[in-house]
C-alpha positions as CSV (number, residue, x, y, z in Angstrom):
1,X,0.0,0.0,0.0
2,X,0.8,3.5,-0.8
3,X,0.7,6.8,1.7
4,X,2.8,9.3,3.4
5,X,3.8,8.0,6.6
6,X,4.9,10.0,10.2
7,X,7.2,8.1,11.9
8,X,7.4,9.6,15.6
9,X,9.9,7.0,16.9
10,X,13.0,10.0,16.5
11,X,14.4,9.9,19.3
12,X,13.0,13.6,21.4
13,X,16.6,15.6,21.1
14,X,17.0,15.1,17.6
15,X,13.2,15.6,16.6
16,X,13.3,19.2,18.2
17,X,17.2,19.7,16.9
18,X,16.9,18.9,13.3
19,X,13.1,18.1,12.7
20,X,11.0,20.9,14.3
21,X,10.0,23.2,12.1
22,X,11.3,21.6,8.5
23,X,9.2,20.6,6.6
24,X,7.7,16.9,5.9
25,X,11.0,16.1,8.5
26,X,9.4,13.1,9.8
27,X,7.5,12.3,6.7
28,X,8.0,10.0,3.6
29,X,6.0,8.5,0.8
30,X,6.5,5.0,1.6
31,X,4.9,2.2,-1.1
32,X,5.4,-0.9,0.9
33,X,3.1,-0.7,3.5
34,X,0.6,-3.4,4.7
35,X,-2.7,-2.5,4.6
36,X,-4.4,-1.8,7.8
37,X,-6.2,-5.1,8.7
38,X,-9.8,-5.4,9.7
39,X,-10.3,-5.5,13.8
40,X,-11.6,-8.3,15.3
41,X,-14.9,-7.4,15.9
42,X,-17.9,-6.8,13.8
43,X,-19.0,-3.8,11.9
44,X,-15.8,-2.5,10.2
45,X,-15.2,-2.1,6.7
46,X,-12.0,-1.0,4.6
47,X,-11.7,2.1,2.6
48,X,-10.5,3.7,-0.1
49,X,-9.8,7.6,0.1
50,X,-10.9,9.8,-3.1
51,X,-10.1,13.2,-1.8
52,X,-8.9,13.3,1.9
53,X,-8.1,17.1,3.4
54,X,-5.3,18.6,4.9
55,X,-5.5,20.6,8.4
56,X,-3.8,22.4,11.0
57,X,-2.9,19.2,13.0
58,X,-1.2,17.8,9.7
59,X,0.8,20.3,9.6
60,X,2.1,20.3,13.1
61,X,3.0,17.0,12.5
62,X,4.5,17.6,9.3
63,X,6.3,20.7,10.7
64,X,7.2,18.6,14.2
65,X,5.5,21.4,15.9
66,X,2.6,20.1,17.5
67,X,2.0,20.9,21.3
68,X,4.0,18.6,23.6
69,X,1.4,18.4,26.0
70,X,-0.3,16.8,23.3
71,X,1.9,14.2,22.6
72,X,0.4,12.3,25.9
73,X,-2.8,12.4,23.2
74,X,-1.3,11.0,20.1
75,X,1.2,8.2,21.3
76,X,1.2,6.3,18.0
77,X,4.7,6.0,16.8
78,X,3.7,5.6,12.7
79,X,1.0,7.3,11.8
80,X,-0.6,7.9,8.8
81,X,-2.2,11.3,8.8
82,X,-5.5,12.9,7.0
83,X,-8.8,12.6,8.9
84,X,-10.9,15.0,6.4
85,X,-11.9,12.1,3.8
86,X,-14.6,11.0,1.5
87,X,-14.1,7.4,0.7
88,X,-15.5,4.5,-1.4
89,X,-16.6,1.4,0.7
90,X,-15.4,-1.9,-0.3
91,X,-16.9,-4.0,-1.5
92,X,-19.9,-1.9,-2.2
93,X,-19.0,1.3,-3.8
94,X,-21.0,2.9,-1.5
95,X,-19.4,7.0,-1.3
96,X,-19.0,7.9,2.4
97,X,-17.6,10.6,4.6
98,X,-15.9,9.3,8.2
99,X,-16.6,11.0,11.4
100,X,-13.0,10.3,12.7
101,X,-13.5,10.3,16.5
102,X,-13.2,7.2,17.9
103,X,-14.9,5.8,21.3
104,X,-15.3,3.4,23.6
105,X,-17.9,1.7,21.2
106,X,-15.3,1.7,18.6
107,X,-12.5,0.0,21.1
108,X,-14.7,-2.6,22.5
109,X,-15.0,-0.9,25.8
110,X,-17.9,-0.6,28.2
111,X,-18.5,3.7,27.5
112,X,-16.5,5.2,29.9
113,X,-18.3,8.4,31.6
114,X,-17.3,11.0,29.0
115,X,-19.1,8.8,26.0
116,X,-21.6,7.6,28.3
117,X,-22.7,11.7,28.4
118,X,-22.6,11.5,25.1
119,X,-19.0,13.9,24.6
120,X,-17.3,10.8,22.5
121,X,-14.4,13.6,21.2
122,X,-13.8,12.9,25.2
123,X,-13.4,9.1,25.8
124,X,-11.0,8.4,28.7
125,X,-9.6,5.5,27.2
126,X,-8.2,7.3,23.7
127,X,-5.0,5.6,24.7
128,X,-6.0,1.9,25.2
129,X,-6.1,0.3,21.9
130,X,-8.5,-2.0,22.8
131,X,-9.9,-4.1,19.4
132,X,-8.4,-1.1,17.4
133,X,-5.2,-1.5,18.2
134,X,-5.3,2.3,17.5
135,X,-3.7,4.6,20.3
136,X,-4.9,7.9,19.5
137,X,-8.3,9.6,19.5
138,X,-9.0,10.8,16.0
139,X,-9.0,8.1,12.8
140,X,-6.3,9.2,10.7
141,X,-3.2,9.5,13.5
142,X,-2.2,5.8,13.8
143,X,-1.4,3.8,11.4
144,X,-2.8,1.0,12.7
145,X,-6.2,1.7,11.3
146,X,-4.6,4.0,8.2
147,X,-5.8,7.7,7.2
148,X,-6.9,9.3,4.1
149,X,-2.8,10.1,3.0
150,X,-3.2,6.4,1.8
151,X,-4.7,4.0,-0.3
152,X,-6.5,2.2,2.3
153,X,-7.6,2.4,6.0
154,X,-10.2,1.0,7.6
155,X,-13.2,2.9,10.0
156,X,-16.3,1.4,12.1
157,X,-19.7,1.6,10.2
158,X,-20.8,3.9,12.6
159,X,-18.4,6.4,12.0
160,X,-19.7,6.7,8.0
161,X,-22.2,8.9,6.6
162,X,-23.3,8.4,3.0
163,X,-23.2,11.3,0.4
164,X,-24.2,9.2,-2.6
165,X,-23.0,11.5,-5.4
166,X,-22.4,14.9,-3.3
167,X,-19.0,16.0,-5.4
168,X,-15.8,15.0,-3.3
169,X,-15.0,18.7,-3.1
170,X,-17.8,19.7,-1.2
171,X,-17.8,16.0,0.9
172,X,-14.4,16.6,2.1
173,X,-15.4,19.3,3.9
174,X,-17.7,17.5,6.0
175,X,-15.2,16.8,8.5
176,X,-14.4,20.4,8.8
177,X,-17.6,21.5,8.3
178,X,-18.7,19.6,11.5
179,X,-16.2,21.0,13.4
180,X,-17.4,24.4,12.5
181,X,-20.7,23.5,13.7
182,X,-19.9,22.3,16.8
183,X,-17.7,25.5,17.7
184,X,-20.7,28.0,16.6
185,X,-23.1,25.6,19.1
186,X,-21.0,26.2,22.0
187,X,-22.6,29.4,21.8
188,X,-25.7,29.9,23.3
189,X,-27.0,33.3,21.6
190,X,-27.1,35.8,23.9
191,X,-27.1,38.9,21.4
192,X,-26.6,40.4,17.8
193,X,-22.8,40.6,17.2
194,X,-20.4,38.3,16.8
195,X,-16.9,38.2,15.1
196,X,-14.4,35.5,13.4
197,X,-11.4,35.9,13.7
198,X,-9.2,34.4,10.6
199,X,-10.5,33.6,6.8
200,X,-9.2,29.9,6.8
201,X,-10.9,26.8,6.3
202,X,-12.7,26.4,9.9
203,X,-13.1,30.6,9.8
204,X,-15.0,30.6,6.7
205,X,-17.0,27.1,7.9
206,X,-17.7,28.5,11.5
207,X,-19.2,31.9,9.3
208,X,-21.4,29.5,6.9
209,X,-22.3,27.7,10.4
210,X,-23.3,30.9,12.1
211,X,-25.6,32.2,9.3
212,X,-26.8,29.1,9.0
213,X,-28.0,28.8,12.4
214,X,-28.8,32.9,12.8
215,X,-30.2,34.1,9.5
216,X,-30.4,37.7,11.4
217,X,-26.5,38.0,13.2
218,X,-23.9,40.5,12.5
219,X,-21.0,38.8,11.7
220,X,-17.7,40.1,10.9
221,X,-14.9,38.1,10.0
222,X,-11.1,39.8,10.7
223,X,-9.0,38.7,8.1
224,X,-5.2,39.5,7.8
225,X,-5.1,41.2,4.4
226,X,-7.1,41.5,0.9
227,X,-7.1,37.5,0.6
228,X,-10.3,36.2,2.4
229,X,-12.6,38.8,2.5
230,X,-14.4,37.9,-0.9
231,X,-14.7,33.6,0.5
232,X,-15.7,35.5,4.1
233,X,-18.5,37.6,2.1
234,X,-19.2,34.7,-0.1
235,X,-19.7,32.2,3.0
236,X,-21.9,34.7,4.9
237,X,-19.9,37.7,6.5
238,X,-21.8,40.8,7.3
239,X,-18.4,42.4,6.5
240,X,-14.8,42.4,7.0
241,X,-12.4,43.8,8.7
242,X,-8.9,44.0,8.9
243,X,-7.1,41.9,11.8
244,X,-5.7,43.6,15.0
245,X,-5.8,46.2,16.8
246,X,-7.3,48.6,14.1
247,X,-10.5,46.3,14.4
248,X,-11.4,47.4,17.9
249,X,-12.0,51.0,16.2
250,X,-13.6,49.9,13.0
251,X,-16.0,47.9,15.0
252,X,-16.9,50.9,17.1
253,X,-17.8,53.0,14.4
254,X,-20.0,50.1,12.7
255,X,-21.8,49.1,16.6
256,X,-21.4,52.7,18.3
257,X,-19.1,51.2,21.2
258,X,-16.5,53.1,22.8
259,X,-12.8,53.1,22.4
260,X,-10.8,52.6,25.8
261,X,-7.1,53.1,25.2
262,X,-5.1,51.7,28.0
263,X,-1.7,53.6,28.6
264,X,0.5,50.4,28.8
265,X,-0.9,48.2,26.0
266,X,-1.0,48.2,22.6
267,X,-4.4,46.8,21.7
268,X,-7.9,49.2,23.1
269,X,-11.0,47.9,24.5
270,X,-14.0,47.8,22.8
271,X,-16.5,49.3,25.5
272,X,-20.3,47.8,24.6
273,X,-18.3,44.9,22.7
274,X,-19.3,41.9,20.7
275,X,-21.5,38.9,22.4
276,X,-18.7,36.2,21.0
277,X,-15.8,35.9,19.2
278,X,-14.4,32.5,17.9
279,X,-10.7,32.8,17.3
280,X,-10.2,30.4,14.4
281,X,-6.1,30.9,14.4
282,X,-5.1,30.6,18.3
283,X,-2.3,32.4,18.7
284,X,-1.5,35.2,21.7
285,X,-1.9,38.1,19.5
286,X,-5.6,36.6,18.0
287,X,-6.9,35.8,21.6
288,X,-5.6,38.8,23.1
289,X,-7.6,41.0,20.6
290,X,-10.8,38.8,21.0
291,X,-10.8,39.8,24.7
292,X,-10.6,43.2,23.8
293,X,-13.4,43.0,21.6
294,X,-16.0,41.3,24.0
295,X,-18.8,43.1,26.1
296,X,-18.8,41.9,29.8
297,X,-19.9,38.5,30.0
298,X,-19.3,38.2,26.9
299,X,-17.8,34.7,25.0
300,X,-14.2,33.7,23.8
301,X,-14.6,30.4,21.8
302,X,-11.1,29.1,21.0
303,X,-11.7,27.0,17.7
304,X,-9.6,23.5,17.1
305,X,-6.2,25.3,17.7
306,X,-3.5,24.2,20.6
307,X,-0.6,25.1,21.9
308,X,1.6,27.1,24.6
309,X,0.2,31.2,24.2
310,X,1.5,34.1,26.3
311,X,-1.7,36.1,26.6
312,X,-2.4,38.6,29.5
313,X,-6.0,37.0,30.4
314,X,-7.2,39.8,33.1
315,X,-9.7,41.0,31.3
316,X,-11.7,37.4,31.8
317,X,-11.9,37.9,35.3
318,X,-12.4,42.2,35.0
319,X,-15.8,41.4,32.5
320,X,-16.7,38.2,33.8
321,X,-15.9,36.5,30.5
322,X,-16.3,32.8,29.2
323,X,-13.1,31.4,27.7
324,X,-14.9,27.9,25.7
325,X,-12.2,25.8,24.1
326,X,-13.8,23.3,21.0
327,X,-12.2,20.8,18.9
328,X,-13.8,17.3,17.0
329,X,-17.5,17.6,16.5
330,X,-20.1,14.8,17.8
331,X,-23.7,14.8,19.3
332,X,-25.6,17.7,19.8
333,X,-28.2,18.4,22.4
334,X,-29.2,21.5,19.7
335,X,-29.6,18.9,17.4
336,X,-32.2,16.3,19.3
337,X,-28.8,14.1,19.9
338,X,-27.5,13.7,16.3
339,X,-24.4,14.3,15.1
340,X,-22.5,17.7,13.4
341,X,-21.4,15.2,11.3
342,X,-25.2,14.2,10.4
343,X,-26.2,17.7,9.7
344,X,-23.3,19.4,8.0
345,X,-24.2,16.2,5.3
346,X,-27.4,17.9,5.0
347,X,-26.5,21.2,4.7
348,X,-23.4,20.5,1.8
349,X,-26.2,18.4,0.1
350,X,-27.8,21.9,-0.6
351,X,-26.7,24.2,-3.4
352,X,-27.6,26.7,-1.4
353,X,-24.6,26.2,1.9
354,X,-22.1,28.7,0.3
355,X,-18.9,26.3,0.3
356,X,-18.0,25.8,-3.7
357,X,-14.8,27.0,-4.0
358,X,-13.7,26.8,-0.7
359,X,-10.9,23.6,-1.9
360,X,-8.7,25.3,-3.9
361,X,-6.1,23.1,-4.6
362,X,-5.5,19.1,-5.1
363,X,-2.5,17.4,-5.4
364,X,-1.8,13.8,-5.7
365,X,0.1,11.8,-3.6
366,X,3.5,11.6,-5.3
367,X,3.1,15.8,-4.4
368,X,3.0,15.8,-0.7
369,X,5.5,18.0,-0.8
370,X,4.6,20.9,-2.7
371,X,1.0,20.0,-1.1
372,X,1.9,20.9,2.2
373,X,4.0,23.6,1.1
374,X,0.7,25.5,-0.1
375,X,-1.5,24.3,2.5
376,X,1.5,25.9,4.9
377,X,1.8,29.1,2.7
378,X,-2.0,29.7,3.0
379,X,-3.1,33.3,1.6
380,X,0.4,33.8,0.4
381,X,-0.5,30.9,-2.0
382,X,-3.9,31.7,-2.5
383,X,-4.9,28.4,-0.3
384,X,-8.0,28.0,1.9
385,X,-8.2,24.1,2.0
386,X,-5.6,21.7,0.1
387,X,-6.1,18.0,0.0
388,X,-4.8,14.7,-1.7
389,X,-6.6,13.3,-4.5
390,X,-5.8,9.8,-2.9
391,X,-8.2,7.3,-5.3
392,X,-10.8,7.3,-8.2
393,X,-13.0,10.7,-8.4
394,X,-11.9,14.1,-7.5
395,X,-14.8,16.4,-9.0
């Protein structure tokens, strides 16, 4: 088998001496791999990836800089990465997207208390392999069960959801899509404004996701330059502005709020601020100006981003503010129970959810490379969301 394979077993002082940082250091297209068998249980099928996605954690793998507090989360030593996939199943054709979370039910485990609550993105065991033999807690990080950087893996039944002929450019966002969705529900609408900070590809989905759900909200997206503000507009932005601290007054003049100007720090304070702000790029200088731009009592919701951020956080406790942190997607209580993954189907089913467009380059997999060099590059190349056209059908 065929896929671009992470091999973590570098030993720790060489992986941050030479690795971190470089690009694709710990990665290789590797065409003699086994493909990932079928557990020993019933009710999983093998796969075979059309388009599969590439996001921020890929990167941080392929750039050796994800969080090391994370890497008590994603133990595998090999792993083959991509967890945004549309797939074919074998042996019946059937086209499917793959909720990549995987649970107790998926391990074999009685549900521990987080899954029993129904928060699966939670499961206590994500490190016991259990009938997986998969130690991580997202399909797509151990190569045990394979990823969509491959010609095969293999997923649980109940992680599928069928798009029949849904084109694999909108299907791939699914994933995505559902994160988005279960970011913007963390919010429970208390008011009229809200803002989005960055114009990638969970910025742009957390927008759609927000109209979506509020046909009547304000929404302005802050995006760093020119690139972004025709997708934000397209997706559903009220407006745009322009990132940092300028965006405290330009949101003052469109909501009448005040500008405070603290002596010792750069960045004002909106005074009668937004209701929520969902940082969508998560790093010190994003969250700091989404505190600034929240009312009292306001909401920060800190979208599928991690990592070690100096940020002075006494405005939380000065206007009483909620600080939500969101990544994976799973049952709703919004949604009678069912899945983001269940509804974002729905909604990229209809012409209507503004997302053509939104995957603007493919590659194959003999690319990886230059792939991951665009999907790093992002606006610089012109790149909301890359991905590998892995199999049979790309349109």
């Amino acid at each position: 088998m065929r896929a671009v394979l992470a091999d973590l077993t570098v030993p720790r002082y060489l992986l941050t001496a030479a690795s971190r940082g470089r690009l694709g250091g710990l990665l290789a297209l590797r065409d003699d791999l086994p493909v990932p068998p079928l557990p020993d249980a019933p009710g999983w099928v093998r796969l075979r990836p059309e388009l599969a996605g590439i996001c921020g954690s890929d990167l941080a793998v392929a750039h050796a800089t994800s969080s090391l507090v994370l890497s008590g989360y994603y133990t595998a030593p090999r792993q083959i990465l991509g967890h945004e996939i549309v797939a074919v199943v074998e042996p019946t054709g059937e086209r499917v997207v793959v909720d990549p979370v995987l649970s107790c039910v998926h391990r074999g485990f009685e549900p521990c208390r987080s899954c029993r609550e129904g928060f699966p993105y939670g499961c206590e065991r994500f490190d016991e392999p259990g009938v997986t033999g998969c130690r991580a807690p997202t399909q797509g990080f151990d190569a045990a069960l394979g990823g969509g950087w491959g010609d095969y893996l293999v997923a649980h039944e109940s992680q599928l959801h069928p798009v029949g002929d849904l084109p694999a450019r909108r299907a791939v966002l699914a994933e995505p899509a559902a994160v988005a969705l279960h970011a913007a529900l963390r919010w429970e609408r208390r008011g009229d404004r809200a803002v989005v900070i960055g114009p990638g590809t969970i910025g742009l989905l957390v927008t759609a996701a927000l109209r979506r759900l509020h046909p009547d909200l304000d929404v302005t997206v802050l995006v760093p330059g020119q690139f972004g503000r025709e997708q934000a507009e397209r997706v559903g932005a009220t407006r745009t502005l322009s990132s940092g601290p300028g965006a405290v007054a330009g949101l003052a003049r469109h909501h009448g709020g005040r500008v405070i100007r603290p002596r010792m720090t750069r960045t004002p304070i909106l005074e009668r601020g937004v209701d929520v702000v969902f940082d969508c790029v998560g790093h010190s200088a994003t969250i700091d100006l989404g505190l600034h731009l929240l009312r009292p009592t306001g909401m920060l919701v800190l979208v599928g981003a991690a990592g070690r951020q100096r940020v002075d956080w006494s405005l939380v406790w000065n206007r009483q503010l909620t600080v939500q942190g969101t990544v994976y997607s799973g049952p709703e209580p919004a949604l009678g129970g069912r899945s983001t993954m269940s509804e974002v189907v729905t909604w990229l089913a209809d012409p209507a959810f503004p997302v053509d467009g939104l995957v603007t380059h493919t590659y194959p997999l003999d690319e990886w490379r230059k792939a991951l060099a665009t999907a790093t590059a992002g606006p610089r190349a012109g790149a909301v969301k890359v991905a590998f056209r892995v199999g049979c059908r790309s349109s």
